[in-house]
C-alpha positions as CSV (number, residue, x, y, z in Angstrom):
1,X,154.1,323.8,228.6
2,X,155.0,324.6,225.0
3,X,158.3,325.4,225.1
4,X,158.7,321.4,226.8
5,X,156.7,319.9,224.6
6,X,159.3,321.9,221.7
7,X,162.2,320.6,223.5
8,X,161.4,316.8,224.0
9,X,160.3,316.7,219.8
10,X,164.1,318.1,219.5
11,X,165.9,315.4,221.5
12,X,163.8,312.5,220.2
13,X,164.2,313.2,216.7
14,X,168.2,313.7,217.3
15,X,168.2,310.1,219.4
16,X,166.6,308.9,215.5
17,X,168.8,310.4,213.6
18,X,171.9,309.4,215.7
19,X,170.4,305.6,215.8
20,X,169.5,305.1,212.4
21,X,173.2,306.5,211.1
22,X,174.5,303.8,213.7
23,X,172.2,300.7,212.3
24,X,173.1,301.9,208.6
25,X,176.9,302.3,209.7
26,X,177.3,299.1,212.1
27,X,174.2,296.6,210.8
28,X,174.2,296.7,207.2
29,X,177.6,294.8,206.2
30,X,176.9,291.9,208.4
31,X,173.4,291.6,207.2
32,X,174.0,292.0,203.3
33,X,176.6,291.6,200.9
34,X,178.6,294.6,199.3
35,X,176.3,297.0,197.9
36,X,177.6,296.1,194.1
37,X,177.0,292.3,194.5
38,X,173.3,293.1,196.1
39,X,172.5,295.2,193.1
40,X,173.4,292.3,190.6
41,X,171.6,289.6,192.7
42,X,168.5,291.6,192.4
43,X,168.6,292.3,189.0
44,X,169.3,289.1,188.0
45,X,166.5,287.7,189.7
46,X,164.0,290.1,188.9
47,X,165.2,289.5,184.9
48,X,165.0,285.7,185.4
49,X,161.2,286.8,187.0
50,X,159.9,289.1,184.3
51,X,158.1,287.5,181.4
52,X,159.1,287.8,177.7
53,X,155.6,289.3,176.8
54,X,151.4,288.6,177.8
55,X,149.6,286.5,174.9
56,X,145.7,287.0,175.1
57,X,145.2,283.1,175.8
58,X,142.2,282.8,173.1
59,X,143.7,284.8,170.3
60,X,147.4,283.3,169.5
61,X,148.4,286.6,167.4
62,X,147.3,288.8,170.1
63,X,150.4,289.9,172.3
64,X,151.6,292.6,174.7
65,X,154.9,293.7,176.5
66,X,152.6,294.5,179.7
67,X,149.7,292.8,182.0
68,X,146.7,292.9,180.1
69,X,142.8,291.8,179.7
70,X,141.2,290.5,176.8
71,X,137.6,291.9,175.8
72,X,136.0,288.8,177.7
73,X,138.1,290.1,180.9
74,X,140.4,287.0,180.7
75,X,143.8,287.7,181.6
76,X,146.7,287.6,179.5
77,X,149.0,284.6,179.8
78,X,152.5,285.2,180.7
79,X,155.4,283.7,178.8
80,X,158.9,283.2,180.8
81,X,162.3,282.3,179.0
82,X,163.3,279.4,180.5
83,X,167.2,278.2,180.2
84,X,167.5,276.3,183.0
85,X,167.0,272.4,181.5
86,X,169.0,272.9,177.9
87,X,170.6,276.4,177.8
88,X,168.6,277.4,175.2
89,X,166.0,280.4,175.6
90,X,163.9,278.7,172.8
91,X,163.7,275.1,174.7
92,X,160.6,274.9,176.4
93,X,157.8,277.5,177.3
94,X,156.2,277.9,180.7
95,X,152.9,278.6,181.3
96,X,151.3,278.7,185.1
97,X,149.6,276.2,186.3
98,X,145.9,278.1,186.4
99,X,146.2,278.8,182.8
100,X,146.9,275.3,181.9
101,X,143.9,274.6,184.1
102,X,141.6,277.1,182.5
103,X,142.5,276.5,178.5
104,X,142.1,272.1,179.0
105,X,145.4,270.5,178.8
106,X,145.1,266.9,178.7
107,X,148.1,265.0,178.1
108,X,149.0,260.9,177.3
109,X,152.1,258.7,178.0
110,X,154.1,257.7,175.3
111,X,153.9,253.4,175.5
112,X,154.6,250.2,173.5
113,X,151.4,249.0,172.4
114,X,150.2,246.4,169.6
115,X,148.3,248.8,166.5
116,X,145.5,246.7,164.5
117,X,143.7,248.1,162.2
118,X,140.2,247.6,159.9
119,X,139.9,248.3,156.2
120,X,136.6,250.0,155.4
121,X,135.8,250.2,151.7
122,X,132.6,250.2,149.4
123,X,132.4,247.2,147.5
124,X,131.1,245.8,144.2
125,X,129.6,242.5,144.0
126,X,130.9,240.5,140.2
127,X,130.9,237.2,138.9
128,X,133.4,234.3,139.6
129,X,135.2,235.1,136.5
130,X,137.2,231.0,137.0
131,X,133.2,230.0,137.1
132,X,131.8,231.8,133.6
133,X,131.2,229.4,130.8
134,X,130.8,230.6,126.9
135,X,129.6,228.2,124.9
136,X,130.5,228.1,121.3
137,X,129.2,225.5,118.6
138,X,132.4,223.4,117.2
139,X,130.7,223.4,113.5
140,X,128.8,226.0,111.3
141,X,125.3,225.9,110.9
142,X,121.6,226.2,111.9
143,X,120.0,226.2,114.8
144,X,116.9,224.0,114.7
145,X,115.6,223.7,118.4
146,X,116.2,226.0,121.5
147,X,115.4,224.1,124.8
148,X,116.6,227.2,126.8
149,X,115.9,230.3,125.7
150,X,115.7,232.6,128.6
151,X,118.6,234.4,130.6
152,X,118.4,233.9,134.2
153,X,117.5,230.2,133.9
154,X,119.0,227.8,136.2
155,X,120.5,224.8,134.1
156,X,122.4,221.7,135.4
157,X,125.7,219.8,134.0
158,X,125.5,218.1,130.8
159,X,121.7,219.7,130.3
160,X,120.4,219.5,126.8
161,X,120.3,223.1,125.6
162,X,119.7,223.0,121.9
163,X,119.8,221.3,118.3
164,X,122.0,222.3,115.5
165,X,121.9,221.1,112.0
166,X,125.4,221.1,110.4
167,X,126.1,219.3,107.3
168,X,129.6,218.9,108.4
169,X,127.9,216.3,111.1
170,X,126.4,214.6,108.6
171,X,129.3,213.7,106.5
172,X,131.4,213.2,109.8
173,X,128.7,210.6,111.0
174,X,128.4,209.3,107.1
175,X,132.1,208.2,107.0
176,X,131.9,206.7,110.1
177,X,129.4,204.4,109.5
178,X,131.0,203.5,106.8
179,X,133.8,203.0,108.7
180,X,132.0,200.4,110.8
181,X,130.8,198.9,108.1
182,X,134.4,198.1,106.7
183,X,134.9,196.8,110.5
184,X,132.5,194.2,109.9
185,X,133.5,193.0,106.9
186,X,137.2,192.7,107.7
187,X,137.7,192.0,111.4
188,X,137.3,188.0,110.4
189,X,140.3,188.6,107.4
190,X,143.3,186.6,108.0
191,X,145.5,189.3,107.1
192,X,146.4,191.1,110.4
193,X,147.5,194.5,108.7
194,X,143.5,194.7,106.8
195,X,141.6,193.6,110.4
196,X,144.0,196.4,112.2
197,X,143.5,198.7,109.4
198,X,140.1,198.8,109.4
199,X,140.0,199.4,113.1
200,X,141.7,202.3,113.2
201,X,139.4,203.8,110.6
202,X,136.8,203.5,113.6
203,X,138.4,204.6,115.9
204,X,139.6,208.0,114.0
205,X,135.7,208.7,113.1
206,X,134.7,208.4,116.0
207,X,137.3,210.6,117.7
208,X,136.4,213.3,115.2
209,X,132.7,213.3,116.3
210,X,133.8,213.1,119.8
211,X,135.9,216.0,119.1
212,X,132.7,217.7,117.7
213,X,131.1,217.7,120.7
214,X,128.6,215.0,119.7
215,X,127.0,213.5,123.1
216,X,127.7,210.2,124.1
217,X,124.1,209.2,123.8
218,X,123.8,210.0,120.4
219,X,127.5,208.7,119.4
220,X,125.6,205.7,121.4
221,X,122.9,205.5,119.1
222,X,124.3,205.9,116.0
223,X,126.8,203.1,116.4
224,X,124.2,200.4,117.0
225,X,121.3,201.2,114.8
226,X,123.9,203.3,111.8
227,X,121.0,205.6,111.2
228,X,122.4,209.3,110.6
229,X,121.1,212.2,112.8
230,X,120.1,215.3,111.3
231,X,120.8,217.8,114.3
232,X,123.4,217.7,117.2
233,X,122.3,218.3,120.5
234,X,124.8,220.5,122.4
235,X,124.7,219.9,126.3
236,X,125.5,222.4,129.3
237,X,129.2,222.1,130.0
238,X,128.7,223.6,133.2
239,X,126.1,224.0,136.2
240,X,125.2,227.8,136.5
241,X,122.8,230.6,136.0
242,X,122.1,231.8,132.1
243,X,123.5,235.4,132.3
244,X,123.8,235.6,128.0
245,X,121.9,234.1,124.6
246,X,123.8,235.3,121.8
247,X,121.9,233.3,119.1
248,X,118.1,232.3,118.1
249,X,116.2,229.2,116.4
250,X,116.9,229.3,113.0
251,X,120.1,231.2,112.9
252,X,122.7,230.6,111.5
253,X,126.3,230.1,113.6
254,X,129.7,229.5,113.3
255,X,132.8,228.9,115.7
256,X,132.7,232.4,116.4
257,X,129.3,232.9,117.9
258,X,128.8,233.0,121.4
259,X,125.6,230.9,122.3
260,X,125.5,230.7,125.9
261,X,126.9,232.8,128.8
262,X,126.9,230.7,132.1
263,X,127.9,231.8,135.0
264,X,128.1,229.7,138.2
265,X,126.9,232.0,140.9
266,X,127.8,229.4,143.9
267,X,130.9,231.6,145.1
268,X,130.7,235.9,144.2
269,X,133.8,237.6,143.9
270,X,133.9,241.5,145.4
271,X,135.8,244.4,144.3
272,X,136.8,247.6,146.5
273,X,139.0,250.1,146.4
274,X,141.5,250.9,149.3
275,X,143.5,254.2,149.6
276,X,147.0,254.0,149.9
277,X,147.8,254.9,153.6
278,X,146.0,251.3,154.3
279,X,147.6,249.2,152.1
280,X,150.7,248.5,154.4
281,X,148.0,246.7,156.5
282,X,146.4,244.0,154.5
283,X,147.4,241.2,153.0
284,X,146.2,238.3,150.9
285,X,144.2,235.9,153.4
286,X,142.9,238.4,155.7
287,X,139.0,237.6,157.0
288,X,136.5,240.3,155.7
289,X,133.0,241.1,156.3
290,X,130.1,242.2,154.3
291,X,126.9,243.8,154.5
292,X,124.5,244.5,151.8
293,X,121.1,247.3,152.2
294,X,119.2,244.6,150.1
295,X,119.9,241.7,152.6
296,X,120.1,243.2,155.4
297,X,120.7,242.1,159.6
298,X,122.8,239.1,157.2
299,X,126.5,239.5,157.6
300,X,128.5,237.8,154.9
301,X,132.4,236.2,155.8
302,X,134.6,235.7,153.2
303,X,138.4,236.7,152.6
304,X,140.8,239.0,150.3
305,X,141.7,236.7,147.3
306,X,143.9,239.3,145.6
307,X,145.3,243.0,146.0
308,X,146.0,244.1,142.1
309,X,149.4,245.2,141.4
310,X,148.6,248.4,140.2
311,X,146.6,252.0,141.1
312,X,143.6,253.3,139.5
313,X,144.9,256.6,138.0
314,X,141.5,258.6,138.7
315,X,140.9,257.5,142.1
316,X,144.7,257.0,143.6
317,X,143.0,253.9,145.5
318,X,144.3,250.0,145.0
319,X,141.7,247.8,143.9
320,X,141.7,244.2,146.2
321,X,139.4,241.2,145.2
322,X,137.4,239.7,148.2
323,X,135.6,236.2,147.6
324,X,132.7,235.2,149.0
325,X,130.2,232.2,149.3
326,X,126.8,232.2,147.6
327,X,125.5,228.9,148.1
328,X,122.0,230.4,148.6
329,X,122.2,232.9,146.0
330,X,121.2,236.1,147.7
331,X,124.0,237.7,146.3
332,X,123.8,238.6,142.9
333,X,126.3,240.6,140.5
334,X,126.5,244.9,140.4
335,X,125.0,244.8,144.6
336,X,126.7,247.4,146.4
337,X,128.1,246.7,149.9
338,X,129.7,247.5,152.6
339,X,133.0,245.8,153.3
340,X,135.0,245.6,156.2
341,X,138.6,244.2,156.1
342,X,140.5,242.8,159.2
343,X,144.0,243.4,158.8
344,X,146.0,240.5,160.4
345,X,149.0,242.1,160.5
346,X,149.6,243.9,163.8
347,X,152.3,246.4,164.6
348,X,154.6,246.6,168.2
349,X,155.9,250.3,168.2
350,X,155.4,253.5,170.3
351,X,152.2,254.5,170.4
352,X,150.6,257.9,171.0
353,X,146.9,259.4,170.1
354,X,147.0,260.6,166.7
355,X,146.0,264.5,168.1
356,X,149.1,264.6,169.8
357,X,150.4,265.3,167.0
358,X,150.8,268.8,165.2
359,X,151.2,268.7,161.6
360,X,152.8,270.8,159.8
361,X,153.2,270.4,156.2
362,X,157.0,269.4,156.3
363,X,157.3,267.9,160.0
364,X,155.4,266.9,162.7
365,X,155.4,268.1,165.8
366,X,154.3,267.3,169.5
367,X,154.5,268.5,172.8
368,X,156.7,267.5,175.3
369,X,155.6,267.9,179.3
370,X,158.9,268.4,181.0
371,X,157.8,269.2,184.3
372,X,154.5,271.3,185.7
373,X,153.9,273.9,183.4
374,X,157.0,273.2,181.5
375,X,156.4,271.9,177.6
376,X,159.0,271.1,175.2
377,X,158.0,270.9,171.3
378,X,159.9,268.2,169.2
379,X,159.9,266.9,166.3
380,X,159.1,263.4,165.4
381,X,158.8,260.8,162.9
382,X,155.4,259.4,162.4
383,X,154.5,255.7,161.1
384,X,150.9,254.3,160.1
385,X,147.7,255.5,162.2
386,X,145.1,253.3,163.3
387,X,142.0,253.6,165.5
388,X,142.9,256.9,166.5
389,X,146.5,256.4,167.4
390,X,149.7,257.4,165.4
391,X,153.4,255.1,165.8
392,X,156.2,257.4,166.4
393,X,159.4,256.3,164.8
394,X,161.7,258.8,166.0
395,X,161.7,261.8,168.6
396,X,160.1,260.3,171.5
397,X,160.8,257.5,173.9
398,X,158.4,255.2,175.8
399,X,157.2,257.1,179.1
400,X,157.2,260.6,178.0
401,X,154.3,262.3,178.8
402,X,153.4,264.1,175.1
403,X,149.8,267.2,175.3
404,X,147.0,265.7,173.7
405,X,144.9,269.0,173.7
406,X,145.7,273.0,173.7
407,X,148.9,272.0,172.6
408,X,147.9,274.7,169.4
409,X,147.6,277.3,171.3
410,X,151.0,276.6,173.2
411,X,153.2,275.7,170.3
412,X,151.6,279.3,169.1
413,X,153.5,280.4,172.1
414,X,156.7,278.5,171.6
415,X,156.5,279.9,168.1
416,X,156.1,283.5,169.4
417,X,158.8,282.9,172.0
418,X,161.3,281.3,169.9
419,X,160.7,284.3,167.7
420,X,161.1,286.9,170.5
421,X,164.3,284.8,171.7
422,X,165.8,285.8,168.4
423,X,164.9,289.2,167.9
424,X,166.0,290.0,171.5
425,X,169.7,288.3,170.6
426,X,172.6,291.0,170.3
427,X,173.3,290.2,167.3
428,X,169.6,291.6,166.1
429,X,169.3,294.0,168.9
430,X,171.3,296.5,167.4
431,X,170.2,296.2,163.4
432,X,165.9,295.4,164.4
433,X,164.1,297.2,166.4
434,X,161.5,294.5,168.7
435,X,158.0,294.2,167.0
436,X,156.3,292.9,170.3
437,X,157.6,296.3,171.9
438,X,154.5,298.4,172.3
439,X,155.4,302.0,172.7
440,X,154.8,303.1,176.2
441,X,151.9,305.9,176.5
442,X,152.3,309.3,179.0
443,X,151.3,307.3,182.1
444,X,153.7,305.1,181.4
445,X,156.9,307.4,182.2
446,X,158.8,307.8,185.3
């Protein structure tokens, strides 16, 4: 029983020996290609397979040459050269598609869209400065009567606001009573040159105390009953609000003192200060809003009246003047507000969201989606931002799909590949040793 069991092991294993000698003789070149080519194929593949390096996926500087876990138990991310699109190993960096699912990449498409924008600035409410009056007496001398002697006082056109002695006035209204008294006597002469003479006297006196600023009532008076008046009264040239009294009764003024201040507080002019990234957006005309903590739920419309043509040198902002009615008064000079611009100008470029876009220092950069997994970083040229969205001048074209989120961490990665690319070239292989090359421990031997 043994010796049969002995001698049908020896003929079966000889029947395997023999048939396996005749697949690997008779099968194998009509199954695979010569032994050298299937050698190269499966290198090449296997290269093409193999992953530059493992980047911990929450730590960008964290790399290694081998599968590895972070101390949360993530897994590292793999990064793969990639040559196929542009034949360059630094073009575009591949990540799988559960990383990209697991770190939140959200991405946009690059479109033609119109770009508004609104002007936010503090602003300072000021006087009309076309609507300030200062009055100044015409003559020297004293005051004798103040009928206004209070700043903040409302006072109308042509309002009598005081009485001024001025011995000038006197001998001005002196010579032209006599003046009228000449008229008299000689407007019945039969010499023409004497009757026109003595007219012209009249009329000069009278233009000098017109010029004086002597009201028309008293001129009025004084040439129908020729009795001299010993004060002036000097009228309101304006309607307005008394913001100033620069002189009191019985003092005595000249040419040079400021009596009155009067400031017409109907229409409010507003300054604020814009920096200048927004100053390519407004122009004169454009509708603005304001809102003030002491009036407030009351929203004020007005419009930008002027942009200054200069900077302020300790701010680096433009100052723009905004005018605004007042015809209630509620608004009243050194209020604080809040202003709100709207630009009309609007803007038809490319538009992508403004974190899109990674900034450098000397470019700006954004990430490209090329296909699944696949993203390309290029560099653009940006325009104005508005609203949360950046125009792109250059680098991008209308349909691309550009990563609006994560795309730090995997420029990090295109960084660290583009690096590894380099240092992994022939021409450095040989001089630099690889930095990402972690030196392999015991187990790690053949």
């Amino acid at each position: 029983m043994s010796k049969a069991l002995i001698i049908t092991a020896i003929v079966m294993l000889i029947v395997g020996i023999s048939g396996g000698w005749f697949a690997g003789h008779y099968l194998q070149p009509d199954i695979l290609p010569p032994q050298q080519d299937a050698g190269q194929t499966t290198n090449s593949e296997k290269k093409a397979k193999e992953p530059l390096f493992y980047r911990n996926p929450m730590n960008p500087s964290a790399t290694s040459p081998v599968p590895a876990k972070d101390s949360m138990g993530m897994d590292y991310v793999p990064v793969y050269a990639d040559d196929a699109e542009t034949g360059s190993p630094t073009a575009t960096v591949k990540i799988d598609a559960v990383t990209v699912q697991n770190i939140g990449v959200r991405t946009a498409i690059v479109k033609k869209d119109i770009l508004s924008h609104i002007v936010r600035a503090l602003g300072r409410v000021d006087y009309d400065e076309e609507r300030i009056v200062r009055l100044h007496p015409k003559v020297e001398g004293w005051i004798e009567t103040m009928r206004v002697d209070k700043t903040g006082e409302k006072v109308k056109f042509n309002q009598d606001l005081l009485s001024i002695y001025s011995p000038q006035l006197v001998v001005s209204q002196q010579e032209y009573i006599l003046a009228l008294n000449n008229l008299e006597n000689l407007e019945k002469s039969p010499i023409e040159d004497i009757r026109r003479g003595a007219e012209e006297l009249v009329s000069s006196s009278r233009k000098r105390l017109r010029f004086l600023d002597v009201p028309k009532h008293q001129l009025h008076d004084l040439t129908h009953d020729h009795n001299i008046h010993k004060t002036l009264h000097i009228h309101s040239p304006a309607s307005g609000i008394v913001v100033n009294i620069g002189a009191r009764e019985g003092q005595y003024v000249t040419p040079k003192t400021e009596i009155y201040m009067i400031a017409d507080l109907s229409k409010i002019w507003v300054y604020a200060d814009i920096y200048e990234n927004e100053l390519p957006w407004v122009k004169q005309g454009d509708l603005a809003e304001m809102q003030l903590a002491g009036i407030p739920g009351r929203i004020f419309r007005g419009h930008l009246a002027f942009i200054y043509p200069y900077a302020e040198a300790k701010t680096r902002t433009i100052k723009v003047r905004l005018e605004f009615d007042n015809t209630e008064l509620l608004l009243k000079p050194e209020m604080f507000a809040e202003v709100s611009i709207y630009a009309s100008k609007q803007m038809s470029a490319l538009i992508i969201p403004s974190e899109a876009v990674i900034r450098s220092g000397t470019r700006d950069k954004v990430l490209v989606v090329r296909s699944a997994g696949k993203f390309e970083p290029r560099t653009i040229t940006t325009g104005i931002a508005s609203g949360g969205k950046v125009i792109v001048l250059e680098g991008l074209k209308e349909g691309e799909e550009v990563v609006t989120s994560a795309q730090f961490l995997i420029d990090s990665e295109s960084s660290l590949r583009e690096a590894t690319a380099k240092m992994s070239s022939p021409g450095l292989q040989e001089s630099k040793p690889n930095p990402l090359q972690i030196e392999e421990g015991p187990h790690q031997h053949d």
